[in-house]
C-alpha positions in Angstrom: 3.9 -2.9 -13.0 4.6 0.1 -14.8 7.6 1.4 -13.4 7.4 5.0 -15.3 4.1 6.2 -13.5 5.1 4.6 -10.3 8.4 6.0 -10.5 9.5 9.5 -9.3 12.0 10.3 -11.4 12.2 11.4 -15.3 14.9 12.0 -17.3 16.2 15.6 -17.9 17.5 15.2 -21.0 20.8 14.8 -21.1 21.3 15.9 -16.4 19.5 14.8 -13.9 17.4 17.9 -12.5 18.4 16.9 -8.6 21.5 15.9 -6.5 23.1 13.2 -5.2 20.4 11.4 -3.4 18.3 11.8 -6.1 21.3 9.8 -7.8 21.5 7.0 -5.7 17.1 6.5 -5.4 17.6 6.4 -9.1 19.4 3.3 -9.2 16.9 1.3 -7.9 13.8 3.2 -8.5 11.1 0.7 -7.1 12.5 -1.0 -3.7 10.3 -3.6 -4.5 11.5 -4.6 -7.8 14.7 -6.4 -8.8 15.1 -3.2 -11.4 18.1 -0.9 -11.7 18.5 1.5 -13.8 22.2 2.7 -15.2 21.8 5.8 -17.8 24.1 9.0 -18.6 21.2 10.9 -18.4 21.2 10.0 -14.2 24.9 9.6 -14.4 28.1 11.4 -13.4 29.4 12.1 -16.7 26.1 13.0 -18.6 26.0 12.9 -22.3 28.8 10.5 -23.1 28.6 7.0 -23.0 31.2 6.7 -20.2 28.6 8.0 -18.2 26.3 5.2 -18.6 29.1 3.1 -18.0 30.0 4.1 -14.7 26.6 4.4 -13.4 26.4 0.4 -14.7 29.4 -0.1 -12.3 27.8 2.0 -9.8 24.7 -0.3 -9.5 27.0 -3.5 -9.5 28.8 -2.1 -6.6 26.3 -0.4 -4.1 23.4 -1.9 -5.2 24.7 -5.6 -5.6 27.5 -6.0 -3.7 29.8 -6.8 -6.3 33.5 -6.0 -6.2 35.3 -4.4 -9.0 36.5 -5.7 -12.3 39.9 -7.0 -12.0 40.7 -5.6 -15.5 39.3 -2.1 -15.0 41.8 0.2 -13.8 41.5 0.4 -9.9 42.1 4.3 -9.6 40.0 5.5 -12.2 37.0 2.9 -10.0 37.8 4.4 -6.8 37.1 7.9 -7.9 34.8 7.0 -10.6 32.6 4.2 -9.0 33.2 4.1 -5.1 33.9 7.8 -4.2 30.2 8.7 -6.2 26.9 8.6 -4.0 
């Protein structure tokens, strides 16, 4: 499948043009797929590469269940990971 066309999102260069929902469809773009997608351009922080980051952590945890890293800094996760949509 071409997930592009069949998608509903693009990329708005460097912000996503919509809110928080828009946010949290984008992670997994195609319910019927296994795909995720984790990008600054969707992100929280958009244009640094932090911001792809914590959108990758984003998807692990709401997406896939997974709990955080033990090395990763548990207040900075909280706000940064859990506290996002």
């Amino acid at each position: 499948a071409n997930w592009i066309s069949a998608g509903r999102y693009t990329p708005g260069i460097g912000r996503l043009l919509g809110g928080d929902l828009d946010r949290a469809l984008l992670r997994k773009p195609l319910p019927e797929y296994d795909l995720f997608l984790a990008n600054q351009d969707f992100g929280y922080e958009t244009g640094w590469a932090a911001g792809s980051l914590a959108m990758a952590e984003k998807v692990l945890q709401a997406e896939l269940g997974l709990p955080a890293p033990r090395w990763l800094d548990a207040e900075w996760y909280e706000k940064r990971v859990v506290a996002e949509p």
